[in-house]
C-alpha positions in Angstrom: -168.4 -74.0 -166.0 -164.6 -73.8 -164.6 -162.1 -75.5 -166.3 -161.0 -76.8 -162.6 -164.6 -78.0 -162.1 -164.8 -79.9 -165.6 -161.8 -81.8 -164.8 -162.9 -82.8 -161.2 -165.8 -84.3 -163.0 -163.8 -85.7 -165.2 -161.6 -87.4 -162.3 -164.3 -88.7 -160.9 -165.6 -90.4 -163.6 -162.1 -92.3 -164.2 -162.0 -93.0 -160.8 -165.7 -94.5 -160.7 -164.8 -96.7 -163.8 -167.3 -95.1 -166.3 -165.1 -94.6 -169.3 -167.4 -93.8 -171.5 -169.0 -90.9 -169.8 -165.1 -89.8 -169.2 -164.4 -90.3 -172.7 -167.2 -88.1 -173.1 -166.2 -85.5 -170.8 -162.6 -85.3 -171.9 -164.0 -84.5 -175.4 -166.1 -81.9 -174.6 -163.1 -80.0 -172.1 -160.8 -80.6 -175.4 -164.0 -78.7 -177.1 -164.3 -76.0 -174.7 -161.2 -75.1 -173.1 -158.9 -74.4 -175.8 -156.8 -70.8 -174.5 -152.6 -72.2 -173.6 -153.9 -71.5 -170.1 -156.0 -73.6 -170.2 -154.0 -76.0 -172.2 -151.2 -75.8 -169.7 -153.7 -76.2 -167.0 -155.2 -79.8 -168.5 -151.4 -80.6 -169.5 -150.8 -80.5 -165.7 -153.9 -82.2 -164.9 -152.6 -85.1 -167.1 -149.4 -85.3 -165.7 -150.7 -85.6 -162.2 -152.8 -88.1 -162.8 -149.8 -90.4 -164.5 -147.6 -89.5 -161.7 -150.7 -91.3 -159.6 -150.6 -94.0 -161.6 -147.0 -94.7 -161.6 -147.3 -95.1 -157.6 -150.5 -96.9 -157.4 -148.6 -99.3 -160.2 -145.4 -99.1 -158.3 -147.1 -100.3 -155.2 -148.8 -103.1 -156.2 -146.3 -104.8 -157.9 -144.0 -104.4 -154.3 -147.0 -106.1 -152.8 -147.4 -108.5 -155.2 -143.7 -109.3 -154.8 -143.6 -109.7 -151.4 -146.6 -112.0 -151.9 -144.7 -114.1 -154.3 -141.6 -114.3 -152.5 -143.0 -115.8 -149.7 -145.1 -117.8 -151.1 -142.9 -121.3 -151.1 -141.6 -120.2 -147.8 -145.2 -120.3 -146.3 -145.0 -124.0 -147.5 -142.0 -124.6 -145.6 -142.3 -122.4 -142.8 -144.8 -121.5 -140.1 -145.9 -118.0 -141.3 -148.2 -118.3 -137.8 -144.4 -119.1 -136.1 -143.2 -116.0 -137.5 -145.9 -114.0 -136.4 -146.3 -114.6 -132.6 -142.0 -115.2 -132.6 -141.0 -112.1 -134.4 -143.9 -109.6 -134.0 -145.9 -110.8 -131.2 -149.0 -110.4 -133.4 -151.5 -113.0 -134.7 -151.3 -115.1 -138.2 -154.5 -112.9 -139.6 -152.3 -109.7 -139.0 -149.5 -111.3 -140.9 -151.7 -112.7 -144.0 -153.6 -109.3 -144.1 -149.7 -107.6 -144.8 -148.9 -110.1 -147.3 -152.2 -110.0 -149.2 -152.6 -106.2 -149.3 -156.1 -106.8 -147.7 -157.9 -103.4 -147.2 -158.6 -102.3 -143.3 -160.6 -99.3 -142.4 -160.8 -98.4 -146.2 -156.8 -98.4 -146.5 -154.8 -101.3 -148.2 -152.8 -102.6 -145.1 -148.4 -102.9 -145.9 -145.5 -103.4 -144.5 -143.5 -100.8 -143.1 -140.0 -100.9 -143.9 -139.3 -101.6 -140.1 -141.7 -104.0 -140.5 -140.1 -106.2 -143.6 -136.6 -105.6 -141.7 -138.2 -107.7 -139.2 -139.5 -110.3 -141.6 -136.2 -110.2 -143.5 -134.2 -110.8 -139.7 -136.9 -113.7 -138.7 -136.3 -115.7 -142.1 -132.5 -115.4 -141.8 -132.8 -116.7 -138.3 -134.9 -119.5 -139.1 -132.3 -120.4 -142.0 -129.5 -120.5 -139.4 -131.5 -122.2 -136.9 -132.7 -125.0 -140.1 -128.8 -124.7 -141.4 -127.4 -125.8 -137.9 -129.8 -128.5 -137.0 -128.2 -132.3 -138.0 -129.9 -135.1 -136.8 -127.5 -137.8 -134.9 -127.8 -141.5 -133.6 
């Protein structure tokens, strides 16, 4: 078999989350593919695949983030507010941005547009909270 073949199967095992049959596979293309061609080839292989992982990591923690960061706010402040006032969308769509939930087999974000908006709404709502003094 192809060395590009052997390490789509071996991608695909990572991917399903059998280690063991990948640990398997990776020993037997260390075994059997052993020309600097080849070398260079799994060496890029390798590379591409932590270059993947960086992003995957680097994304999650930015959702997790957001997540966090608003999570004291939701205790003070109508999330449900903010989304009909400042996006003319519902509260689900709102909760499904901050909780990363997966739609249509895609985690769902926000767009940078998108947290500019969020960002503009919760400084408004501090000015409106910041100005508001109750009298007698």
């Amino acid at each position: 078999m192809k060395l590009q073949e052997e390490l789509i199967k071996l991608r695909t095992l990572m991917n399903s989350g059998e280690y063991d049959k990948a640990n398997e596979q990776a020993e037997y293309i260390r075994n059997n593919f052993t020309s600097q061609e080849d070398i260079d080839r799994i060496d890029e292989f390798i590379s591409s695949g932590l270059d993947k992982l960086t992003q995957d990591a680097d994304s999650l923690i930015k959702e997790t983030t957001v997540k966090l960061q608003l999570m004291e706010v939701s205790e003070i402040v109508s999330l449900s507010y903010i989304a009909k006032k400042y996006f003319k969308k519902t509260r689900g769509w709102l909760y499904q941005k901050i909780n990363g939930n997966t739609k249509n087999g895609k985690p769902v974000k926000f767009t940078p547009e998108e947290v500019e908006t969020l960002n503009n709404a919760l400084q408004d709502i501090s000015k409106q909270l910041g100005s508001t003094v109750i009298s007698l």
